[in-house]
N, C-alpha and C positions, 0 to 999 in steps of 0.2 A: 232540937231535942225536945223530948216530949214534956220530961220535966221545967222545963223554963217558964216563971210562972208568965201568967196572961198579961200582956196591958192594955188588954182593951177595956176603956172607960163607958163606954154607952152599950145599951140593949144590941143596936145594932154591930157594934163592933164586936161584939161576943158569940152574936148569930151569927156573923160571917166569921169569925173563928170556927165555928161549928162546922161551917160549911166548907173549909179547908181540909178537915178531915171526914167528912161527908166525900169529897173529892176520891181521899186515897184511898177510902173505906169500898168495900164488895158486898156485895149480895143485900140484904136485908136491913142492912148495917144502915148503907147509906139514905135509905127512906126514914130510916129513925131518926139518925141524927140531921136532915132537912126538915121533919118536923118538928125535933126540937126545939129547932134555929125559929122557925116560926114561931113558936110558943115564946121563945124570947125575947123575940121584934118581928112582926107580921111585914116590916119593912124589908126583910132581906128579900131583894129580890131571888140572888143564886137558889134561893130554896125552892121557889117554883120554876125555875129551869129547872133541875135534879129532879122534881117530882114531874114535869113534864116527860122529860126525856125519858123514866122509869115506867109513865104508862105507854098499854098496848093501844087506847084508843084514841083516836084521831083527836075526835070532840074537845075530849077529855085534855089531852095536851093543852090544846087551843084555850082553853078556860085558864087553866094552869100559866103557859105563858104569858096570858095577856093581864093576869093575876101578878106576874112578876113583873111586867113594865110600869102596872098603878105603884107596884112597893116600888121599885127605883127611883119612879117621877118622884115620890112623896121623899123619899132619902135626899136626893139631889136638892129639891126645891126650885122653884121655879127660876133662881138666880142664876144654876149652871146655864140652862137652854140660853137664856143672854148673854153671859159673860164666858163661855167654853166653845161657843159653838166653833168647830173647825181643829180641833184637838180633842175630843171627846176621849180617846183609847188613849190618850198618852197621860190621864189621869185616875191612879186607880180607881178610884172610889165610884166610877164610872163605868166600871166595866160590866157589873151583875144587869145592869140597865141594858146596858147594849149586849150582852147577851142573851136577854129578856127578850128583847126586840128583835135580832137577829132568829131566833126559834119562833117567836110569832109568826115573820114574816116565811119563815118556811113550812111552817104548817099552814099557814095561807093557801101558799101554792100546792100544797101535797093537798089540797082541799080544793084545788081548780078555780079558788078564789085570787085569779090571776093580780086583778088590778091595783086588788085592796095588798096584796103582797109585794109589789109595783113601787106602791104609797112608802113601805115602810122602808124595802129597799134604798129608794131616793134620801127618803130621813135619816138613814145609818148615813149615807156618804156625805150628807151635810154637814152632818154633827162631825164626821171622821174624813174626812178628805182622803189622809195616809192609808184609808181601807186596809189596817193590821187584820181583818177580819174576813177578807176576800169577798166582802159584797158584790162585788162587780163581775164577778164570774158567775153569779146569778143572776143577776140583772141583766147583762149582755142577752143571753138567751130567752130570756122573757121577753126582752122590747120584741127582737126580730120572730118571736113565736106571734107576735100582738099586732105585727106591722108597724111599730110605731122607730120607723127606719131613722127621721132626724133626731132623736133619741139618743137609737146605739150609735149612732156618728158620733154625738157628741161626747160618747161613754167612751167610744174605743181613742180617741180624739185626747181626753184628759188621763188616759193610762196609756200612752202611746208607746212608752218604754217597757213596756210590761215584754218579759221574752217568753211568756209560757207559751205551750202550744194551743191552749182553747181561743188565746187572745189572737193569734195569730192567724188562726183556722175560722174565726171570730171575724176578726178585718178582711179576710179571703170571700169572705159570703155576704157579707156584709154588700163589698163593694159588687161580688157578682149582683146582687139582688137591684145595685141601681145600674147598675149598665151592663151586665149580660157578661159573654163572654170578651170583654175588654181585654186590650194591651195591663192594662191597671191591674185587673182582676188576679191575671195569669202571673202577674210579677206578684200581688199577695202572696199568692197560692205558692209560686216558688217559696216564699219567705218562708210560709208556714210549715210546706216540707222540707225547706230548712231546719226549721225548729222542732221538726219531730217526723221520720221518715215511716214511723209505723201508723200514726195516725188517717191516714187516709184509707186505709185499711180498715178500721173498725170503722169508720164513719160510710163508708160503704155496702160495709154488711160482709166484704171479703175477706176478713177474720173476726171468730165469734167471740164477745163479748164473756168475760168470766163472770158465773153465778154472782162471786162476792165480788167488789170494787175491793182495787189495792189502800190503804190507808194512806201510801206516803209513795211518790216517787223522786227520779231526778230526772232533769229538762233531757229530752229527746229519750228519752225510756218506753219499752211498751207500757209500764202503767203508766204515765203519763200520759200517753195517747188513747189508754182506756178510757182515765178520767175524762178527758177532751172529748171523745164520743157520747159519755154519758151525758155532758153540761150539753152538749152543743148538739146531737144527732137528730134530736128531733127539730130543730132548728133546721136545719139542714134538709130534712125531709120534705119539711111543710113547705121547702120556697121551690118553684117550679122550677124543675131540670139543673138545680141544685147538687144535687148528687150524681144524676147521668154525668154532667159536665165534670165535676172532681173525678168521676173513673173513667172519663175520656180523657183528660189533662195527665189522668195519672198512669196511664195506658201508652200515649204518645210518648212517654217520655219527659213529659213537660212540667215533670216535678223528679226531674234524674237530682240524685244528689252531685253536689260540686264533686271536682278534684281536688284533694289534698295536694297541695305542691311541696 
């Protein structure tokens, strides 16, 4: 309730109260009360996520998030990066930080600044292993965009449980890219049309991609398989006879789904 009075003790604590209702706040709203928060403690990182996220310009983001990783380093101090590393997300007071980071590293990439976006990638999954934050569904696609093949081995290799469909369409390419059209390959590729029977369809190009990406799906959904086309498609492009082979696999039959018995 709105009335309950505040207990936050420190500058910082009061800025990210701000930014709590900065959160549920719309329009105009939420650029004020982000600078607020600022003006209270220049530490709050959240505050430049929300102004990031609020600009149209690229640059302009990028300044902004990378603005909010120096506030979270300086909040944390240098003792978390020692004594946290490998649970980072499961402490709140950690999370303005790793969402600071998380939006850097993607405006990196939305900036073609592939390697330096690479860099931060690899540092979220350090600091967080339990990847609450789905790093690894961006990172996947970059290594094999970059060729850096023993990499995503090693990425798909420590999410191996993972049942979504990109992860799975993810180890399907993956494994084509080092040995071609294998016995190996083709059982991925089963799995992954397992895991989602629309997706080889948008990764094809043989059903069209919708204007807006779905927000939220469930496992074998066509938005699911949207999303999966979006993370991975160009992936999939860029490795030679990649995609021929997924619509000849998927052509022959040899991604039929099972029988229900």
């Amino acid at each position: 309730p709105a009335d309950l009075p505040s207990t936050a003790a420190t500058p910082l604590e009061q800025a990210q109260e701000l930014m709590y209702q900065a959160f549920d706040a719309r329009g105009r709203r939420r650029i004020q009360l982000a600078r607020q928060a600022l003006k209270v403690s220049p530490d709050c990182a959240d505050a430049y996520v929300l102004l990031a996220e609020e600009t149209v310009d690229p640059e302009a983001a990028l300044r902004l998030y990378a603005q909010g990783v120096a506030a979270g380093e300086r909040a944390l101090g240098p003792e978390a990066f020692q004594e946290d590393v490998g649970h980072f997300w499961g402490l709140v007071r950690t999370r303005p930080y790793m969402r600071a980071r998380l939006g850097l590293a993607r405006c990196l990439e939305d900036l073609g600044r592939r390697d330096e976006a690479i860099g931060h990638y690899q540092e979220l999954l350090r600091l967080n292993p339990s990847d609450n934050q789905g790093v690894r569904d961006l990172l996947l696609p970059l290594y094999l965009l970059t060729g850096r093949d023993p990499e995503a081995g090693a990425l798909l290799t420590q999410y191996a449980g993972d049942p979504s469909a990109s992860w799975k369409f993810g180890w399907a390419l993956w494994t084509f890219r080092q040995e071609g059209d294998s016995p190996a390959a083709r059982e991925r590729l089963r799995e992954a049309v397992r895991a989602n029977r629309h997706a080889a369809r948008y990764l094809t190009g043989s059903a069209e991609m919708p204007d807006i990406l779905p927000d939220s799906f469930a496992f074998g959904s066509p938005e699911e398989a949207m999303l999966c086309a979006d993370a991975l498609g160009e992936a999939w492009e860029a490795a030679p006879g990649a995609t021929e082979w997924l619509r000849g696999q998927a052509g022959k039959g040899g991604t039929r789904k099972r029988r229900r018995h």
